[in-house]
C-alpha positions in Angstrom: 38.0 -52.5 187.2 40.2 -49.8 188.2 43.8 -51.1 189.9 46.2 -48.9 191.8 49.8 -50.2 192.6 52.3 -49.0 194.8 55.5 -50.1 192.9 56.6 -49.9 189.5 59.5 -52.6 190.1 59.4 -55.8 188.2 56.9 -56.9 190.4 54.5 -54.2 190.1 55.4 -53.9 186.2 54.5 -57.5 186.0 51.1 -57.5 187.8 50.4 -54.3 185.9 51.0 -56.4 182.3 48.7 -59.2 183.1 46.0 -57.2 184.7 46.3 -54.6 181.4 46.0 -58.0 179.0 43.0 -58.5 180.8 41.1 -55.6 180.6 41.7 -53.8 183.4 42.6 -49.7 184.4 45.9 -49.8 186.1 47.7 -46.9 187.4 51.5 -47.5 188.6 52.9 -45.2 191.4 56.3 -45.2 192.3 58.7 -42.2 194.1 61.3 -43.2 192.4 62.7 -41.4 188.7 64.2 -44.5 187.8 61.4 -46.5 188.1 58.9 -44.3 185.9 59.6 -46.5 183.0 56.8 -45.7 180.6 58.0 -47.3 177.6 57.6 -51.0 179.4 53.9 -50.7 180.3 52.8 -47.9 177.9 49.2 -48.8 178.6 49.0 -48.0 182.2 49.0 -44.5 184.4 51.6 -43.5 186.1 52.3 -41.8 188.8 55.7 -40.3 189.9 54.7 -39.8 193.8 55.6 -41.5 197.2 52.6 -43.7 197.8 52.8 -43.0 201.5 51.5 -39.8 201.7 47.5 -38.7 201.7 48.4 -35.7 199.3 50.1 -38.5 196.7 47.0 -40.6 197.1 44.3 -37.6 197.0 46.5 -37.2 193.6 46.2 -40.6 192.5 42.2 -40.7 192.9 42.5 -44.0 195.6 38.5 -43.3 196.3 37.7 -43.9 192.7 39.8 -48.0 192.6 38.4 -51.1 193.4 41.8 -52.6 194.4 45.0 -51.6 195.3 48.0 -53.6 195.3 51.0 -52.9 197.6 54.2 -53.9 195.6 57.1 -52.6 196.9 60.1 -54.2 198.1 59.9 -52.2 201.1 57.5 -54.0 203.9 56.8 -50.9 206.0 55.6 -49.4 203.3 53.4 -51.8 201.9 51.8 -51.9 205.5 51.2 -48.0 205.4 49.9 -48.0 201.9 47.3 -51.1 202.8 46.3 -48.9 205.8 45.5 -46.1 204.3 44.0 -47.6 201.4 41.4 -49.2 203.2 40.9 -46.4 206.2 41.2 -43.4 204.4 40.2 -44.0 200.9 37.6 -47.2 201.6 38.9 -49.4 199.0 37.5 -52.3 198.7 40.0 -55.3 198.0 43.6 -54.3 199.4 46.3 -57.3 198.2 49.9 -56.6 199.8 53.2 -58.3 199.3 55.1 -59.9 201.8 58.7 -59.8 201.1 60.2 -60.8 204.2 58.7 -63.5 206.4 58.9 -63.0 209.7 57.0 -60.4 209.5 54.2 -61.8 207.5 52.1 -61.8 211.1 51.7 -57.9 210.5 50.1 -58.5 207.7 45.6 -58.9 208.7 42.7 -56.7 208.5 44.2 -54.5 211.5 46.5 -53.1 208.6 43.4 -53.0 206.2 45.1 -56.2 204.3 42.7 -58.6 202.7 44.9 -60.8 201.3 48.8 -61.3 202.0 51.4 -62.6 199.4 54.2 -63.9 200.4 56.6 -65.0 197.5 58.9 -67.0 199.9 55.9 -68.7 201.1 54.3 -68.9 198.6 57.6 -70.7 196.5 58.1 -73.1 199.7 54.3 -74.3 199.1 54.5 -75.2 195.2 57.5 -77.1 196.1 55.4 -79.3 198.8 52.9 -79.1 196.7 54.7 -80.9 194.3 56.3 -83.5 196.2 53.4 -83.9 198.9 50.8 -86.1 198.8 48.2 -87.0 201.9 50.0 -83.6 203.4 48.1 -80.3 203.3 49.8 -77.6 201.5 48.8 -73.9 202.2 49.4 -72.0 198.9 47.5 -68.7 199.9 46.0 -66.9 203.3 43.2 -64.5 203.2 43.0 -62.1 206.4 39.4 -62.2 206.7 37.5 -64.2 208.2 41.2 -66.7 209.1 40.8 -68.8 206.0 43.5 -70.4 203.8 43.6 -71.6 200.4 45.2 -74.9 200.6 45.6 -78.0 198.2 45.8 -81.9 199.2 46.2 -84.3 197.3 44.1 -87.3 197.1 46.8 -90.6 198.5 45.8 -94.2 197.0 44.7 -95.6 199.8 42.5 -93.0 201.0 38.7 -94.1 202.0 37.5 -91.2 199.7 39.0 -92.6 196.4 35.8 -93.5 194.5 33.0 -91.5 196.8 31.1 -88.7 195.5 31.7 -85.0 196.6 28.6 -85.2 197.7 28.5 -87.8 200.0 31.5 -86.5 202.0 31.0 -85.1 205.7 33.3 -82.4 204.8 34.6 -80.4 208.1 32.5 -77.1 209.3 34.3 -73.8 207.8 35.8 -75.8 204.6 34.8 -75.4 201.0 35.8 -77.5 198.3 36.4 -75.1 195.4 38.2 -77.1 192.5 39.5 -80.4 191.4 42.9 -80.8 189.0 42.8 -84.5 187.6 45.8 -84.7 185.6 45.5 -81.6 183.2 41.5 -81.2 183.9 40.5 -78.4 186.1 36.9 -79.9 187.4 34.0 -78.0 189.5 33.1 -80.3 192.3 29.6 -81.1 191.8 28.2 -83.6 194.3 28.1 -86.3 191.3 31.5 -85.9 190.8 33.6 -89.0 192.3 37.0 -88.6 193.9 39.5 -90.4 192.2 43.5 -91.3 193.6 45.8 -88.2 192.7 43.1 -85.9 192.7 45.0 -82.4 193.7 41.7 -80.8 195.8 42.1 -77.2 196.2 40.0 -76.1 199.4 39.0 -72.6 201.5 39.2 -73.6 204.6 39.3 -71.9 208.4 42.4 -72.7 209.7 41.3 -74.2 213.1 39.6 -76.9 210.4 42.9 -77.7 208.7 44.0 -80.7 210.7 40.1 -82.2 210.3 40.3 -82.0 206.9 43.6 -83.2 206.7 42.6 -86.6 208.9 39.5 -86.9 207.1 41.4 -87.3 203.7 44.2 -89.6 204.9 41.8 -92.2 206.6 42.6 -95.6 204.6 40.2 -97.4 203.4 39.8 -100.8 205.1 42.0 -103.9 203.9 39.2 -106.6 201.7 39.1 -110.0 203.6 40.7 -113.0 202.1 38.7 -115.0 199.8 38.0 -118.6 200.9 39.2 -121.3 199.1 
């Protein structure tokens, strides 16, 4: 897979190390001397061009990627870039960061953005995440088609503790894609049973998040006294 990113900061450096590790084409583009550091990522491209304009892109070959990340620490920029990304150059997958939050709203499909990622956001969430459980936690929001990734996790005395995936009415629009038990990462087959502390990481349309939400913190009834 070929990956273009607009950035060569730490941010872009990083994402450009990992993808590298794991296979990947990536080609760094940045309009800034200082940040055409070779020597760190010697394995990727690089570009020394302002990522903003069509001729830097015609340069850069955008038709030919399959993704293109917009790292900058600049906002407006990684709006253009995402734009014209996806309406001039058709790229498939378009991932943009999000530095700033209030204006994450900007950041949809309208701007050519498939997926937005916001590190503020995104930092808030793991700390919920960790501290949180019965609540849903958004960790991730997808532009298309309005869906989140979001993670709740599984309260004692929730009615689903002990039923199978399989016999749960899950909402309309929700998928359940993984469960983390402790340090197992577990597909959710419909044998599979739910156990307490189950962390369940779900895709799920945002108008379904409170149904899925009230559907995991319903208690299970209270057992009747035993006679004596």
């Amino acid at each position: 897979m070929r990956v273009a990113i607009a950035g060569a900061g730490a941010v872009g450096r990083s994402i450009a190390a990992e993808l590298l590790e794991n296979g990947h084409e990536v080609l760094l583009i940045d309009k800034a001397p200082t940040a055409i550091s070779v020597e760190r990522v010697p394995s990727a491209e690089w570009l020394l061009a302002d990522a903003c304009e069509i001729t830097s892109l015609d340069e850069a070959a955008l038709q030919r990627c399959n993704v293109v990340i917009a790292a900058t620490g600049d906002d407006k920029v990684n709006l253009v870039v995402s734009l014209l990304a996806k309406t001039e150059y058709g790229v498939p997958r378009v991932v943009a960061r999000v530095n700033h939050p209030k204006n994450e709203w900007l950041f949809n499909e309208s701007w050519g953005i498939d997926v937005a990622v916001s590190t503020p956001r995104l930092m808030s969430a793991l700390v919920e995440e960790a501290v949180s459980v019965g609540d849903l936690v958004r960790l991730l929001r997808f532009s298309h088609g309005d869906a989140n990734l979001v993670e709740l996790t599984l309260p004692p005395e929730s009615a689903l503790a002990g039923t199978r995936v399989g016999q749960v009415a899950w909402p309309q629009d929700t998928s359940l894609v993984t469960i983390i038990r402790g340090t197992r990462v577990l597909t959710p087959s419909p044998e599979e049973s739910l156990e307490a502390g189950d962390e369940l990481l779900f895709v799920a349309a945002q108008a379904r998040e409170e149904q899925l939400e009230d559907l995991l913190s319903v208690r299970r009834a209270p057992s009747s006294p035993s006679d004596d």
